[in-house]
VEXMINU-255593 format. One record per residue (C-alpha): residue number from 1; residue in one letter; x, y, z. Coordinates in nm, 4 decimals, decimal comma. Layout:
REM residues N
ATOM | NUM | A | X | Y | Z
...
***
This chain:
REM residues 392
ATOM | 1 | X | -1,6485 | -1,7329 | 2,9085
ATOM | 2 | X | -1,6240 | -1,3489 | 2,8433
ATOM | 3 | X | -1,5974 | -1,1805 | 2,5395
ATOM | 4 | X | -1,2571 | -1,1110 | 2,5526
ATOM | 5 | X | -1,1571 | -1,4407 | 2,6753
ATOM | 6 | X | -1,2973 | -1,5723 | 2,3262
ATOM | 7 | X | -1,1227 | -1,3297 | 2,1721
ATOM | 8 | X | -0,8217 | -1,4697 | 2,2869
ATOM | 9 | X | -0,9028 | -1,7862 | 2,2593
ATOM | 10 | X | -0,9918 | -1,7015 | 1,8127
ATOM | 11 | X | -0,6652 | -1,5147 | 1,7927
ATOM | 12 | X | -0,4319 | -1,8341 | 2,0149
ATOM | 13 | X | -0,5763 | -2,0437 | 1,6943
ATOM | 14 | X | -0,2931 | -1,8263 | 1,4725
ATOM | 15 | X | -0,0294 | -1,7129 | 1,7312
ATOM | 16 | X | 0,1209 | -1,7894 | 2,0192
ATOM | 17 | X | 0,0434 | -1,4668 | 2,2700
ATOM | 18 | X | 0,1709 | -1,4852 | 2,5982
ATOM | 19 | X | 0,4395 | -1,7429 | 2,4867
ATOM | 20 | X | 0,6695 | -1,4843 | 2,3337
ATOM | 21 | X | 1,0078 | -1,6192 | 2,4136
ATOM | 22 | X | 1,1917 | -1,3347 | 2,5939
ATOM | 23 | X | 1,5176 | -1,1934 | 2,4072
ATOM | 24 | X | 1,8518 | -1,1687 | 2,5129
ATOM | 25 | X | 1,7997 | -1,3397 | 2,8717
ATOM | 26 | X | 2,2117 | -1,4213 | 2,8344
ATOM | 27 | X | 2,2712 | -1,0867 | 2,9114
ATOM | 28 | X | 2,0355 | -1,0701 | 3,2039
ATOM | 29 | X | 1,8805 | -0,6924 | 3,0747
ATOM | 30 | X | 1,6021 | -0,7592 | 3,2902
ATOM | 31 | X | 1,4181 | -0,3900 | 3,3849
ATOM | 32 | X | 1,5952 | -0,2828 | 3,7209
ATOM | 33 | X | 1,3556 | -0,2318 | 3,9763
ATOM | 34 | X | 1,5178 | 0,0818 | 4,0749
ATOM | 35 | X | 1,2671 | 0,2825 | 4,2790
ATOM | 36 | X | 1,4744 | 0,5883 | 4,2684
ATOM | 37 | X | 1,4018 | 0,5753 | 3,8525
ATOM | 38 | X | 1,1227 | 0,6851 | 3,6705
ATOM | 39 | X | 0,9764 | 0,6147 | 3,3266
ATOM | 40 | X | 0,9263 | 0,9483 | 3,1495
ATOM | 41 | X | 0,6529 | 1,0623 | 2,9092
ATOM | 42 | X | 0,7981 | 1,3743 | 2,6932
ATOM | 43 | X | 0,5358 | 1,6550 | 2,6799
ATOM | 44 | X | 0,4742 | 2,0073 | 2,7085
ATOM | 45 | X | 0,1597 | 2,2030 | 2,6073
ATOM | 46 | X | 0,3582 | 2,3818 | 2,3125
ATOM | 47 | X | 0,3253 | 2,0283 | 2,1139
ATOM | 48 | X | -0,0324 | 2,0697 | 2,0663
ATOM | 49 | X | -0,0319 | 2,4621 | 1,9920
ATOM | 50 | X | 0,0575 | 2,4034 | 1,6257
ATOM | 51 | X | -0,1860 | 2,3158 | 1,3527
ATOM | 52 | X | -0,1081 | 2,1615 | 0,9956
ATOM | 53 | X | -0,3861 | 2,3361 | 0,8843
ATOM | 54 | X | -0,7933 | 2,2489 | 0,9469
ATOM | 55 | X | -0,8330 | 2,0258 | 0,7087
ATOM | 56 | X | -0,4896 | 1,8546 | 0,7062
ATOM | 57 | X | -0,4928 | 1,4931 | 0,8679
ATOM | 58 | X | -0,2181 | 1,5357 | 1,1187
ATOM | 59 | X | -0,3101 | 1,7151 | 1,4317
ATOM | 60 | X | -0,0809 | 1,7828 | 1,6540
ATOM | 61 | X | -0,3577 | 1,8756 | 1,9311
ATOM | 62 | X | -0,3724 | 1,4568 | 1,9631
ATOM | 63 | X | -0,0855 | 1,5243 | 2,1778
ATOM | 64 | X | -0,2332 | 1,7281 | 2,3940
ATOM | 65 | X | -0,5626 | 1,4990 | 2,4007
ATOM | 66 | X | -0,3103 | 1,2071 | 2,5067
ATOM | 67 | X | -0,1889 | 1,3539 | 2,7992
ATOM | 68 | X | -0,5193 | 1,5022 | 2,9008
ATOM | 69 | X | -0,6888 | 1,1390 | 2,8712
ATOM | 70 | X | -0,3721 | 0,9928 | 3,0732
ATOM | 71 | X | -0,4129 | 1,2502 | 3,3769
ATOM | 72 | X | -0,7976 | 1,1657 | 3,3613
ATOM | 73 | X | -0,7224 | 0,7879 | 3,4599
ATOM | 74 | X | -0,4713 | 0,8891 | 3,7186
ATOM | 75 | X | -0,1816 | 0,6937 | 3,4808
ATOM | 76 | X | 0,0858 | 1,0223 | 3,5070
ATOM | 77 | X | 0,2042 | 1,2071 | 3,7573
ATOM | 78 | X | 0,4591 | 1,5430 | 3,7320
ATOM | 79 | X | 0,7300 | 1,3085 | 3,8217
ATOM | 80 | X | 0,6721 | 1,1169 | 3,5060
ATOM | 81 | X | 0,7393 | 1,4380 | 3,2921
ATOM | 82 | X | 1,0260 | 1,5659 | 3,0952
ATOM | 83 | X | 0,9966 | 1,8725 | 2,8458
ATOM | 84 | X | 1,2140 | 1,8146 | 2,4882
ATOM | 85 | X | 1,5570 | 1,9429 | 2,5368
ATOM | 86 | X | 1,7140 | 2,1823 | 2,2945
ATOM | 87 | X | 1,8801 | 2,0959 | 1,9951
ATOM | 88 | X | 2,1648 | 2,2398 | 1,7935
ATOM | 89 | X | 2,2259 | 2,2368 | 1,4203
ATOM | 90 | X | 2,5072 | 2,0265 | 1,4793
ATOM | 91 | X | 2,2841 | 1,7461 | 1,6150
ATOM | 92 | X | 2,0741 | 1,8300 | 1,3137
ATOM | 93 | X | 2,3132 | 1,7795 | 1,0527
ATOM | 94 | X | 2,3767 | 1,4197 | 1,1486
ATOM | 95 | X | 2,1091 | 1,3514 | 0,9418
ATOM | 96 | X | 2,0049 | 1,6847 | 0,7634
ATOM | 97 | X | 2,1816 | 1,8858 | 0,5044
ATOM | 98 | X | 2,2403 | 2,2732 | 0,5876
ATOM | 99 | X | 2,0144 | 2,3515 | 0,3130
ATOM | 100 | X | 1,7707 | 2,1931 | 0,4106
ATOM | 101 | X | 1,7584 | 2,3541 | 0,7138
ATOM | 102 | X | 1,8303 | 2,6953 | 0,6176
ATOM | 103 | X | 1,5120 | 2,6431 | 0,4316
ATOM | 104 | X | 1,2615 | 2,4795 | 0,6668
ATOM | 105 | X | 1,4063 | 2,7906 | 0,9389
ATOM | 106 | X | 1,2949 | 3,0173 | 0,7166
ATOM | 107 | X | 0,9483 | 2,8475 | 0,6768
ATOM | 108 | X | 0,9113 | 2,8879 | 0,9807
ATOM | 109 | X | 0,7038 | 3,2317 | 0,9308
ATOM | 110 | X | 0,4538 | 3,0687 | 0,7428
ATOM | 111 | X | 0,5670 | 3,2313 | 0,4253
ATOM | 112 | X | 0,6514 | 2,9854 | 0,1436
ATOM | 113 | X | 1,0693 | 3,0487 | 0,0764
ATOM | 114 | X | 1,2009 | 3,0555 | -0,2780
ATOM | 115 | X | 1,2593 | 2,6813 | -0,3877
ATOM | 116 | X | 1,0352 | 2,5162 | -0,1082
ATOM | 117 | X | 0,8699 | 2,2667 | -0,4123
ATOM | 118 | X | 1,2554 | 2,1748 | -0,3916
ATOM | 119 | X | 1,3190 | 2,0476 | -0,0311
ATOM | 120 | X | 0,9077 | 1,9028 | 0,0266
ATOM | 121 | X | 0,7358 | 2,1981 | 0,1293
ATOM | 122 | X | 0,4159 | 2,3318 | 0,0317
ATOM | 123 | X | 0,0903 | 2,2595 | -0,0212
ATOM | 124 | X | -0,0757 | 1,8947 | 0,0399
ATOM | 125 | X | 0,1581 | 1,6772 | 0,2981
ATOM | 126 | X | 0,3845 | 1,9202 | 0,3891
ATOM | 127 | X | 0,2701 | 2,2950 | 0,4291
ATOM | 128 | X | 0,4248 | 2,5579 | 0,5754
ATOM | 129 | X | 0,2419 | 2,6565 | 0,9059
ATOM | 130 | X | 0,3493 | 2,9208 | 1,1889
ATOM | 131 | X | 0,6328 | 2,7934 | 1,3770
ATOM | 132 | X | 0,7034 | 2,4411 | 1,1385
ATOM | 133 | X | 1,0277 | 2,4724 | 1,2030
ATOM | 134 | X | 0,9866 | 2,5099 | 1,6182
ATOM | 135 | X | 0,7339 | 2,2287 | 1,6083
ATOM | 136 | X | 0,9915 | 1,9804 | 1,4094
ATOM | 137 | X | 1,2642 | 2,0932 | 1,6799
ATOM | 138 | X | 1,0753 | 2,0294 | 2,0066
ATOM | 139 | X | 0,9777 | 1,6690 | 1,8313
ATOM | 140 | X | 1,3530 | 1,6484 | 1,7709
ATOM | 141 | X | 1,4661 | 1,7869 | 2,1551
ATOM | 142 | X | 1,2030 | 1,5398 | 2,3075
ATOM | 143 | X | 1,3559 | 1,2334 | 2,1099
ATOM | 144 | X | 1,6994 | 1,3041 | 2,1807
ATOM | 145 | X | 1,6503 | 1,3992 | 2,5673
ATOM | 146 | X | 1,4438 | 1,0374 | 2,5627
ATOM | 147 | X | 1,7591 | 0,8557 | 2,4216
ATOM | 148 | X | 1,9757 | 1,0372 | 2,6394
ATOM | 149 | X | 1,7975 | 0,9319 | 2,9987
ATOM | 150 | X | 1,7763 | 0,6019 | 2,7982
ATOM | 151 | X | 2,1937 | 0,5402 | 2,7553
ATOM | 152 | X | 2,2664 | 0,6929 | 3,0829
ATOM | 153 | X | 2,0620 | 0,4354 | 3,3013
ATOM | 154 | X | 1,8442 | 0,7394 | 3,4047
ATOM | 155 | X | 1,5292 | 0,5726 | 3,2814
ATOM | 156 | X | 1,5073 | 0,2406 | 3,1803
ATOM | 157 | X | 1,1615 | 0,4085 | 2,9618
ATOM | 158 | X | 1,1336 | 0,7218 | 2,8198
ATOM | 159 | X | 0,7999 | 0,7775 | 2,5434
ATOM | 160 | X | 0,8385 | 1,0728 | 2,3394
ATOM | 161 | X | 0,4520 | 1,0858 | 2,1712
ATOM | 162 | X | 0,5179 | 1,3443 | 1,9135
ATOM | 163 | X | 0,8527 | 1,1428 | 1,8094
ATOM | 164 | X | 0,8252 | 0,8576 | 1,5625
ATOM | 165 | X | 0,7962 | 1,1152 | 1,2075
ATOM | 166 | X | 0,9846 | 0,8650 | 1,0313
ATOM | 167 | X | 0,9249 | 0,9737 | 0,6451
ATOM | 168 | X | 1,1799 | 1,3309 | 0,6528
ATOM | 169 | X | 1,4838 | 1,3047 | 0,3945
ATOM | 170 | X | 1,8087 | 1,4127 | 0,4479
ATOM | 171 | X | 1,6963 | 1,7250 | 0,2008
ATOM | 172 | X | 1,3278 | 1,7451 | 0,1791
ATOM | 173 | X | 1,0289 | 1,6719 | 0,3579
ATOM | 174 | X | 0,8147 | 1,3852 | 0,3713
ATOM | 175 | X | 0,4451 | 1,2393 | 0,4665
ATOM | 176 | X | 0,3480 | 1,4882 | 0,7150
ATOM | 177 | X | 0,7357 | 1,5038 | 0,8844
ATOM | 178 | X | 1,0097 | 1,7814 | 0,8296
ATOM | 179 | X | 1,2670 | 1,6399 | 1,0920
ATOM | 180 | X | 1,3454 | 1,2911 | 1,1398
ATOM | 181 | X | 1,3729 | 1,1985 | 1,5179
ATOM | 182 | X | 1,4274 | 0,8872 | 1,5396
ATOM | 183 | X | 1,7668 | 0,8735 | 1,3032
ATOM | 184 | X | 1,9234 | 1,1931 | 1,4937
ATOM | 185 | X | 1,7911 | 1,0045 | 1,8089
ATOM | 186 | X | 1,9859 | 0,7062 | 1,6868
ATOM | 187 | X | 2,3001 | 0,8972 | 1,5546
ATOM | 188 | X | 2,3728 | 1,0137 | 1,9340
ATOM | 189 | X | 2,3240 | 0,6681 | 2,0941
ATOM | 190 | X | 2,5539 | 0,5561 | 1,7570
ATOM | 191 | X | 2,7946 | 0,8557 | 1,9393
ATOM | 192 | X | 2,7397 | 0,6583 | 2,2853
ATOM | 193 | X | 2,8772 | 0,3048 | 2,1313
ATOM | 194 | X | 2,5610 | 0,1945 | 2,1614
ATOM | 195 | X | 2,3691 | -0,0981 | 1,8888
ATOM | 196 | X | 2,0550 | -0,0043 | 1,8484
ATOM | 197 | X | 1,7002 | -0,2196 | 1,7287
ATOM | 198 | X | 1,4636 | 0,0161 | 1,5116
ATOM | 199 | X | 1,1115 | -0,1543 | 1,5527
ATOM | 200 | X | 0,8815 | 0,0421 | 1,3698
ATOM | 201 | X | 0,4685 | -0,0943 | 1,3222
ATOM | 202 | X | 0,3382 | 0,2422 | 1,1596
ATOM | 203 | X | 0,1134 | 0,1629 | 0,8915
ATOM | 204 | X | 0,3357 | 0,3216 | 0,6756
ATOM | 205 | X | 0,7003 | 0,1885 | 0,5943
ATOM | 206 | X | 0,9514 | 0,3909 | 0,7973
ATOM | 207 | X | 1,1753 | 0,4596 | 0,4833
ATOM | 208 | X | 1,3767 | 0,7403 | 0,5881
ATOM | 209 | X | 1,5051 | 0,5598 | 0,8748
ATOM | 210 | X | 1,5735 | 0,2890 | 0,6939
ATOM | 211 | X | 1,7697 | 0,5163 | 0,4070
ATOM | 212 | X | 1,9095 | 0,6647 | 0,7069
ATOM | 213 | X | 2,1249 | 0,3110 | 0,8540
ATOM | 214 | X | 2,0847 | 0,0871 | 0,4684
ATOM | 215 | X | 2,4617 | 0,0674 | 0,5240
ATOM | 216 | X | 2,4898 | 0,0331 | 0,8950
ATOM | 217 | X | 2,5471 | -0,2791 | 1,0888
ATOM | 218 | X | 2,5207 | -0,1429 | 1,4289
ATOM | 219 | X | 2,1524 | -0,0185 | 1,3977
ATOM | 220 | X | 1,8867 | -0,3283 | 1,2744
ATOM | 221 | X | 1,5559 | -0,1961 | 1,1765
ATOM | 222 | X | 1,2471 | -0,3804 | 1,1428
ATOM | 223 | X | 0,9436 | -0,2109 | 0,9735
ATOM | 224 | X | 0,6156 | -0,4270 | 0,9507
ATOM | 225 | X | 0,3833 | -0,1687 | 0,7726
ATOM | 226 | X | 0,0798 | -0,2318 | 0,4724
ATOM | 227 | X | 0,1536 | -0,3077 | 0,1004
ATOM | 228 | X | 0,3567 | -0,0473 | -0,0396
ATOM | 229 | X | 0,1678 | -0,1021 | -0,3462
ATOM | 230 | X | -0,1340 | 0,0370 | -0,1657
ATOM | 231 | X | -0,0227 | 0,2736 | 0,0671
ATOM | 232 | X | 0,2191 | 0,5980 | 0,0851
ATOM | 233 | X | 0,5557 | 0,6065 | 0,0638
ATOM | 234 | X | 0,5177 | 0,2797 | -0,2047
ATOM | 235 | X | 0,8809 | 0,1148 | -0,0280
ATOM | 236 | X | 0,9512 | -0,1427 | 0,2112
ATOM | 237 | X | 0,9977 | -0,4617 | 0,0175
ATOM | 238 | X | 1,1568 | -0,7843 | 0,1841
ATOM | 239 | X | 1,4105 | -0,8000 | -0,0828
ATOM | 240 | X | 1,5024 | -0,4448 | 0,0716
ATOM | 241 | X | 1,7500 | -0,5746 | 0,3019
ATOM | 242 | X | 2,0340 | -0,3104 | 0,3609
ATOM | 243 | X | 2,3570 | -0,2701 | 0,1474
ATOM | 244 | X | 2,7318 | -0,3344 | 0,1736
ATOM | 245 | X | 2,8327 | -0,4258 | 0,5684
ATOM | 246 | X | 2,4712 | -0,3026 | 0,6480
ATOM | 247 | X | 2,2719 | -0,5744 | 0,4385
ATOM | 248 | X | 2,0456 | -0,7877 | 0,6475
ATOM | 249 | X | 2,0293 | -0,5803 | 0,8878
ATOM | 250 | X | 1,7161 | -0,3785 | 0,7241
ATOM | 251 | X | 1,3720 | -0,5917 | 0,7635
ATOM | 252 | X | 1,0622 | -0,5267 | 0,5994
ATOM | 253 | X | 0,7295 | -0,7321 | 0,6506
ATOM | 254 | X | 0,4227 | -0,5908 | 0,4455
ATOM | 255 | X | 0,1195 | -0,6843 | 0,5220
ATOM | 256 | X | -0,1843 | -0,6929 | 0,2818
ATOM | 257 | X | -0,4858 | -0,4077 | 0,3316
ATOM | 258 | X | -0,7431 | -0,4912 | 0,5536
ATOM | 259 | X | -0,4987 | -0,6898 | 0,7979
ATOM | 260 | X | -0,6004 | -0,7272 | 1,1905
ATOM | 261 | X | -0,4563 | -0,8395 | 1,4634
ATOM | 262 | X | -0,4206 | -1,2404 | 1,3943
ATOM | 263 | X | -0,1633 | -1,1923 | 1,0451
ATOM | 264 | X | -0,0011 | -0,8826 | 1,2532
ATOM | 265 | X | 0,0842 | -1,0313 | 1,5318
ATOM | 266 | X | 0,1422 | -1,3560 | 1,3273
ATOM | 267 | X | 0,4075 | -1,1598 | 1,0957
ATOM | 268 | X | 0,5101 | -0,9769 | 1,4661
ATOM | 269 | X | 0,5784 | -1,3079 | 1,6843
ATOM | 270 | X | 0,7580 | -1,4798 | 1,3999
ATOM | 271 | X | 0,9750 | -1,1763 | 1,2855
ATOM | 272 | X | 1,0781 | -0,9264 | 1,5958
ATOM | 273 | X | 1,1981 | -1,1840 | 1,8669
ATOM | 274 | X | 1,4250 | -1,3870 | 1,6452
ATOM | 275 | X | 1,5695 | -1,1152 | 1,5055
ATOM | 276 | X | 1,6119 | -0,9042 | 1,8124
ATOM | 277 | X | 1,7436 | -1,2319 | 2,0035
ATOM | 278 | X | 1,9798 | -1,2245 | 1,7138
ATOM | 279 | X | 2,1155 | -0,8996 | 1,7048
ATOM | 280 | X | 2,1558 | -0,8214 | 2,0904
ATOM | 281 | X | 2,0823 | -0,4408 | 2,0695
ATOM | 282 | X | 2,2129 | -0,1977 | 2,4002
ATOM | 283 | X | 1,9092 | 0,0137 | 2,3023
ATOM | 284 | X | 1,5705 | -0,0219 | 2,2178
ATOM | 285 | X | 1,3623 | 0,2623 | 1,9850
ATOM | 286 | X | 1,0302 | 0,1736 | 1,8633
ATOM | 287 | X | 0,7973 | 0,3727 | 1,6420
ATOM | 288 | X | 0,4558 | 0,3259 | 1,7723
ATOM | 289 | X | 0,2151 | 0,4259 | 1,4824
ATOM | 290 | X | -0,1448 | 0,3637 | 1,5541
ATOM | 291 | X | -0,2687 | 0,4665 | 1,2224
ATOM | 292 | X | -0,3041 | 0,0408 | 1,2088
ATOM | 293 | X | -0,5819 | 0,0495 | 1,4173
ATOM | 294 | X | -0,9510 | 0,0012 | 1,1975
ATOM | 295 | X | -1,1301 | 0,3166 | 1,1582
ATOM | 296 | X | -0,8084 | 0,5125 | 1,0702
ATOM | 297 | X | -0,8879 | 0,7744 | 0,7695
ATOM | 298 | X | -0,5970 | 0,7160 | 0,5590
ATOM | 299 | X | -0,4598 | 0,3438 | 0,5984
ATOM | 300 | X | -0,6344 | 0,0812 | 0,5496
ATOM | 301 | X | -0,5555 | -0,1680 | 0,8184
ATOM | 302 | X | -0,7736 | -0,2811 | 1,1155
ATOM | 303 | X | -0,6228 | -0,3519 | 1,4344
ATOM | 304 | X | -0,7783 | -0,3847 | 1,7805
ATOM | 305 | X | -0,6054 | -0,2043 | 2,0562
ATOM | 306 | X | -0,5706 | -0,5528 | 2,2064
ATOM | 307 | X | -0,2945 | -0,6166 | 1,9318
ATOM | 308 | X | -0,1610 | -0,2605 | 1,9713
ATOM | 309 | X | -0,1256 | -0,3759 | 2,3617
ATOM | 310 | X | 0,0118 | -0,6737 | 2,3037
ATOM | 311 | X | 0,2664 | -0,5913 | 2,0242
ATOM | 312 | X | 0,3663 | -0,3083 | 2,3053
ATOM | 313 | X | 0,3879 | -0,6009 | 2,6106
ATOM | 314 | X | 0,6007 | -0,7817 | 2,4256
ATOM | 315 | X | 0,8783 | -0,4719 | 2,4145
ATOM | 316 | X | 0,7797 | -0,4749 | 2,7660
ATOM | 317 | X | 0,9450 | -0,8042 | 2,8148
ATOM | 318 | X | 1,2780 | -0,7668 | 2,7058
ATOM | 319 | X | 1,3746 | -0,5598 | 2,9415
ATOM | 320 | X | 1,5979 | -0,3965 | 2,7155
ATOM | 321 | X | 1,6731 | -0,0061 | 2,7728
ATOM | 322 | X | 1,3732 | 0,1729 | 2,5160
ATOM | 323 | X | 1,2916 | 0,4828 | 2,3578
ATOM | 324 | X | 0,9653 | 0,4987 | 2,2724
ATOM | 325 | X | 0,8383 | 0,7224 | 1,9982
ATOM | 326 | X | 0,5078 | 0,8189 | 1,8753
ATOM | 327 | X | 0,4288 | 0,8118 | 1,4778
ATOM | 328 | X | 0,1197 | 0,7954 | 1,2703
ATOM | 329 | X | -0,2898 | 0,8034 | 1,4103
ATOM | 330 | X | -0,4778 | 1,0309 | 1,2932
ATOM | 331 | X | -0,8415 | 0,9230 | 1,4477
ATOM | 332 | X | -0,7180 | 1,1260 | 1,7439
ATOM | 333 | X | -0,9565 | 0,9378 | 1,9739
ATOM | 334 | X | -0,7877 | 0,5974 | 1,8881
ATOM | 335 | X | -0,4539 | 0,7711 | 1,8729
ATOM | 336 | X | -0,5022 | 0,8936 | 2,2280
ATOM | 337 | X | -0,6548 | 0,5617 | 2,3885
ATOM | 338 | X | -0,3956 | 0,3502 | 2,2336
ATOM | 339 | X | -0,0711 | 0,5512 | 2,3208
ATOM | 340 | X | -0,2797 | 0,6022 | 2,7269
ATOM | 341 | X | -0,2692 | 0,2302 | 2,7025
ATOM | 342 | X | 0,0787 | 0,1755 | 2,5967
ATOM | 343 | X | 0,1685 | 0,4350 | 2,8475
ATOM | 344 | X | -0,0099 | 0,2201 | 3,1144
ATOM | 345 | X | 0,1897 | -0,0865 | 2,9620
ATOM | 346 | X | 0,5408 | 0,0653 | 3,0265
ATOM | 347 | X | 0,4379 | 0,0982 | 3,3613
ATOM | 348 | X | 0,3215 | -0,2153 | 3,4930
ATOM | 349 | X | -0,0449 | -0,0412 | 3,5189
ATOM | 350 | X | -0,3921 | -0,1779 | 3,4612
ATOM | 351 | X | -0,4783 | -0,0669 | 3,1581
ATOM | 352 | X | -0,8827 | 0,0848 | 3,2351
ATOM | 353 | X | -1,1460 | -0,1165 | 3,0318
ATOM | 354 | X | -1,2737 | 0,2229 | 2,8719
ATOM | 355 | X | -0,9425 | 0,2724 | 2,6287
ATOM | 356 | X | -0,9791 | -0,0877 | 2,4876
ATOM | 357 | X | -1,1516 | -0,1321 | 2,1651
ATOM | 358 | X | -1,4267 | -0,4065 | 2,1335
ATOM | 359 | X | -1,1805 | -0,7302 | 1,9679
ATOM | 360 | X | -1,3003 | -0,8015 | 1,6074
ATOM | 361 | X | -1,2924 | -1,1999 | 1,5153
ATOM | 362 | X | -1,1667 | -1,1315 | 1,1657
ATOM | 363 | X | -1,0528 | -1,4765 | 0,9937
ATOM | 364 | X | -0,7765 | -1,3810 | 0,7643
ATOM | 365 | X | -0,7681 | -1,5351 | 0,4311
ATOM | 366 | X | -0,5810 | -1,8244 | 0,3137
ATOM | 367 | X | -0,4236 | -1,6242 | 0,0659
ATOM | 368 | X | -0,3119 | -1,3644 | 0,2755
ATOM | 369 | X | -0,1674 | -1,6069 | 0,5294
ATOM | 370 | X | 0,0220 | -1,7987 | 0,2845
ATOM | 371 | X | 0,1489 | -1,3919 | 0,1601
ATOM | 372 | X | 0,3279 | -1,2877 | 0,4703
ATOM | 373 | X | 0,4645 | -1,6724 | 0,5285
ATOM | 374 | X | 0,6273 | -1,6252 | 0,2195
ATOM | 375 | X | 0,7416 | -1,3312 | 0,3480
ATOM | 376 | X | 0,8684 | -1,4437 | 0,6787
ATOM | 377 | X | 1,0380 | -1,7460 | 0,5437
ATOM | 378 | X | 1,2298 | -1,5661 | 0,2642
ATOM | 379 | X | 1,3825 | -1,2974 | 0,5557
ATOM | 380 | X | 1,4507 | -1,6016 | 0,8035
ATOM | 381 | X | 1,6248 | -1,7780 | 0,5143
ATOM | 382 | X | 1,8259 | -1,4354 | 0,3613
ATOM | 383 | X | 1,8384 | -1,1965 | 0,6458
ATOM | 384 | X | 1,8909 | -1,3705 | 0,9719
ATOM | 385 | X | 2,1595 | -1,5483 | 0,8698
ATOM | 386 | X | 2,3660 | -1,2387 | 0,8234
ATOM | 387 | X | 2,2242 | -1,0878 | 1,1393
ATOM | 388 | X | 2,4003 | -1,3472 | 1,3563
ATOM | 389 | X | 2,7096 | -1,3381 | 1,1256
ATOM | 390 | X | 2,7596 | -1,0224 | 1,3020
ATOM | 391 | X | 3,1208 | -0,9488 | 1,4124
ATOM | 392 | X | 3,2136 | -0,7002 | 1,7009
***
């Protein structure tokens, strides 16, 4: 027995694996085997021409490292590859205000505007760099271009890696993000009638998403992220649930520090499918964060790449139409190895042997355990219920 197979066989002790039950099989959204269609990766060299700074944790040049380490394993082809589209203020003000963006275009010099302390920007998380403002907009244009091959039928996959900056506020910015994607991605397939499932497994909770739908019934999000009592933004409790016609329909799992792949997958398995089965979303957007993964300088998680892949199979399954966004990572080896890998997932490939991390038999503590089954009992008992309640 291999390595690997003993991995599997520690982790099947805790969770079930390959037994997912596939969602929404009523409405037969099995993936259409559509040779014609293509699954799209959203890139362009520009993404990894910006810097944050040299000694600023986000690096946009992981970008670039991704798609160099996906051409170097033969996994993407030009036919795979869509540049972000362009993006009016309009589009931004779904979620933005116009101060807010007045402000950020200005930054966009590099010279700090009046008021900046005001909206976010400055020094530490959020500094004002050369072309901050361009940056946030092609991360912008490559989410919204994803969703909109997504709701057409174009693609039945489309994985925008520098998507997924889930922390910007309607008025300021946020851990390391000045735009939020993934709610202006949402608002347009909101504008296309669509429902949409927000599954977000950053380290960090994806709280201005959340803030973004706390009211809305016809977007669910799920954010399974560490402690907030450990970890930056410090929100994203299960009692956090979603207000007025929107409440149950926001779901938030922590998970203690040093947490691996057996209690997240555990929390994973026992949260996502039921409530995804539940909710019958048209559209799938997920916010792929590998700053989980062990060796990560600023979380304090430690994931394998086997539960990164596996976590990413499972949205595989469901055949449900996805946008896939990028998020947090910044060991930009692991960032590029995992998102090659969930790349190679999307697409049916064999993922190559050198990407994979060695699995780590990590025993989680009683304690622990009995923490996020707590957890996952109290949003099974308070927030599913209202989830299939849900009248359309």
């Amino acid at each position: 027995m291999g390595y690997m197979d003993r991995y599997i066989k520690f982790l099947a002790r805790y969770i079930k694996l390959d037994s997912y039950p596939v969602c929404c099989s009523t409405r037969e959204r099995r993936m259409r085997q559509d040779l014609r269609k293509h699954n799209l990766l959203v890139y362009t060299d520009r993404l990894g021409s910006f810097s944050y700074g040299y000694d600023h944790p986000m690096r946009p040049a992981r970008l670039r490292l991704t798609h160099e380490r996906l051409k170097r394993y033969g996994l993407v082809d030009e036919k795979n590859l869509v540049e972000p589209g362009e993006v009016t203020e309009k589009e931004l003000l779904w979620f933005h205000t116009e101060d807010y963006i007045e402000v950020l275009r200005k930054a966009d010099s590099a010279i700090l505007p009046e008021d900046a302390a005001r909206y976010g920007l400055g020094m530490g998380d959020n500094p004002v760099f050369k072309g901050v403002f361009q940056w946030s907009l092609l991360t912008v244009g490559g989410s919204l271009i994803a969703a909109e091959f997504v709701a057409s039928g174009k693609s039945d996959v489309v994985f925008n890696i520098s998507g997924g900056l889930h922390h910007a506020m309607p008025s300021r910015a946020s851990g390391f993000c000045y735009l939020n994607d993934p709610a202006i991605a949402i608002h347009y397939l909101l504008r296309k009638g669509k429902r949409v499932a927000y599954v977000d497994i950053d380290a960090h909770h994806g709280d201005g998403v959340e803030r973004a739908f706390y009211r809305e019934p016809r977007v669910l999000t799920i954010s399974i992220h560490e402690d907030p009592r450990y970890l930056f933004p410090g929100t994203g409790l299960p009692q956090d649930m979603g207000e007025g016609a929107g409440r149950g329909f926001s779901v938030n799992v922590p998970v203690p520090p040093g947490t691996g792949d057996v209690l997240f997958l555990k929390v994973f398995e026992e949260v996502v499918p039921p409530f995804i089965e539940a909710f019958e979303p048209d559209i799938l957007v997920t916010q792929l964060g590998v700053d989980t993964l062990r060796g990560d300088p600023i979380t304090h998680l430690e994931l394998t790449t086997y539960g990164f892949e596996t976590m990413v199979r499972w949205f595989r399954t469901t055949g449900i139409p996805w946008v896939a966004l990028g998020g947090g990572g910044y060991n930009v080896e692991h960032v590029a190895n995992a998102w090659a890998i969930g790349w190679a997932v999307m697409n049916d490939m064999e993922v190559p042997q050198e990407l994979k991390d060695e699995p780590m038999e990590k025993e989680p503590s009683r304690r622990h355990i009995e923490e996020v089954e707590k957890t996952v009992r109290f949003l099974k008992e308070n927030a599913l219920p209202l989830v299939k309640k849900k009248e359309w």
